[in-house]
N, C-alpha and C positions, 0 to 999 in steps of 0.2 A: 545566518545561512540555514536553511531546513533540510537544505538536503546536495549531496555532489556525489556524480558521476566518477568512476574509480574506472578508467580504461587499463587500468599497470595488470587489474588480477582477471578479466576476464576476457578472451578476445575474441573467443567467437560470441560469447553473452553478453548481456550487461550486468555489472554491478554499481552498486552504489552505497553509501551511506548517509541515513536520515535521522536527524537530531532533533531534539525536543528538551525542554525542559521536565516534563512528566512522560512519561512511558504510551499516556494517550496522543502524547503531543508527537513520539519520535514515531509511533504508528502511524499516523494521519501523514505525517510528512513521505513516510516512506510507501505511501498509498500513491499522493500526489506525484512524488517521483515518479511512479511505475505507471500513471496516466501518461508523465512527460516525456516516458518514453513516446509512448504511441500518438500523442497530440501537444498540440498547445494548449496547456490546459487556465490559463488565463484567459482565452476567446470560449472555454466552457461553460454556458453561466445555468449557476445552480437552480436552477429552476422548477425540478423534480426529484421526489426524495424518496429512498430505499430505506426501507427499517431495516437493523444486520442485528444478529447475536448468533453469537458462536461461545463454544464452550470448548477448551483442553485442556493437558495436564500440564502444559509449561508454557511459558512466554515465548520460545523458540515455537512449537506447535501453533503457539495463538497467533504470534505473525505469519506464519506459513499459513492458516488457515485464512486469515482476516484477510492476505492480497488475494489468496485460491479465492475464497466467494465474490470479493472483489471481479474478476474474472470469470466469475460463473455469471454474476449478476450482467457484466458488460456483455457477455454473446448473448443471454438469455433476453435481457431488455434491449437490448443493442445502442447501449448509454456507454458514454465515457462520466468520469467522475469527477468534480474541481474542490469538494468541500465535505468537511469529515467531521464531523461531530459524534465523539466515540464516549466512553467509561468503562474503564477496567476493573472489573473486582477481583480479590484471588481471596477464597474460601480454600475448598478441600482442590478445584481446580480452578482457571482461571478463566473469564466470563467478560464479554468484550459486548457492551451493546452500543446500540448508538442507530443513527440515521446518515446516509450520506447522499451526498447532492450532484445532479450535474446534469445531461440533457441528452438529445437523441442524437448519435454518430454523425447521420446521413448531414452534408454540408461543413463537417469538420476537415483539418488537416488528419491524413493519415501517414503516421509516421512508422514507425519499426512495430510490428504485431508481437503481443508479448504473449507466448503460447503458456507458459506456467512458471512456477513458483521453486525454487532447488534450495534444498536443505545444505548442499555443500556451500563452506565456510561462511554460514548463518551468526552471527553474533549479534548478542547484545549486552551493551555494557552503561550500567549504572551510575557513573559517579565520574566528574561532577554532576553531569548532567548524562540524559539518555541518548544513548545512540544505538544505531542498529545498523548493520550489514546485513543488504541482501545482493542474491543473483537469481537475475530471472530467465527463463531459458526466453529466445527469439527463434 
């Protein structure tokens, strides 16, 4: 499973939780989640690619940051996303680059508009494997 929809904690938002075996992995998942809100993102086909890097001081920051550009990149290109190819470093802070794939909006399904990205009950937890909790405002 990469990722599921948690309706118990948010109800006028969405939230969810995205799993991964590596920390790249439970990122990407939890990218692709927050495309499913707003499409099907299986009829996305990656066909055009966004270079990303972002840089902060915690992994909570770096997710919050990596869905916000996420969402700056979709209204600015007016793309949805289906495919994530990331790398995490953590130096002094943490360093997320990568390219990610997907196509132009116009003839997609529109589903729930994900207007941003909320720090409230943000988690992520390491072991056995990566998960992360987000909620996203609609």
């Amino acid at each position: 499973m990469k990722f599921k929809f948690l309706e118990e904690i948010a109800t006028a938002d969405v939230a969810f939780e995205a799993y991964g075996k590596t920390m790249e992995e439970a990122f990407s998942n939890a990218a692709l989640a927050m495309f499913e809100v707003q499409t099907d993102t299986e009829k996305v086909k990656p066909s055009i690619s966004n270079d990303v890097e972002i840089v902060s001081e915690s992994k909570e920051s770096l997710l919050f940051d990596w869905l916000s550009e996420l969402l700056y990149i979709r209204d600015i290109k007016n793309m949805f996303f289906s495919k994530f190819e990331i790398k995490i470093e953590k130096n002094k802070n943490f360093k997320l680059t990568g390219k990610v794939y997907g196509e132009r909006i116009g003839g997609h399904e529109k589903r729930t508009e994900v207007k941003g990205v909320s720090y409230q009950m943000m988690k992520i937890e390491e072991r056995p494997k990566f998960k992360v909790r987000v909620i996203l405002d609609v």
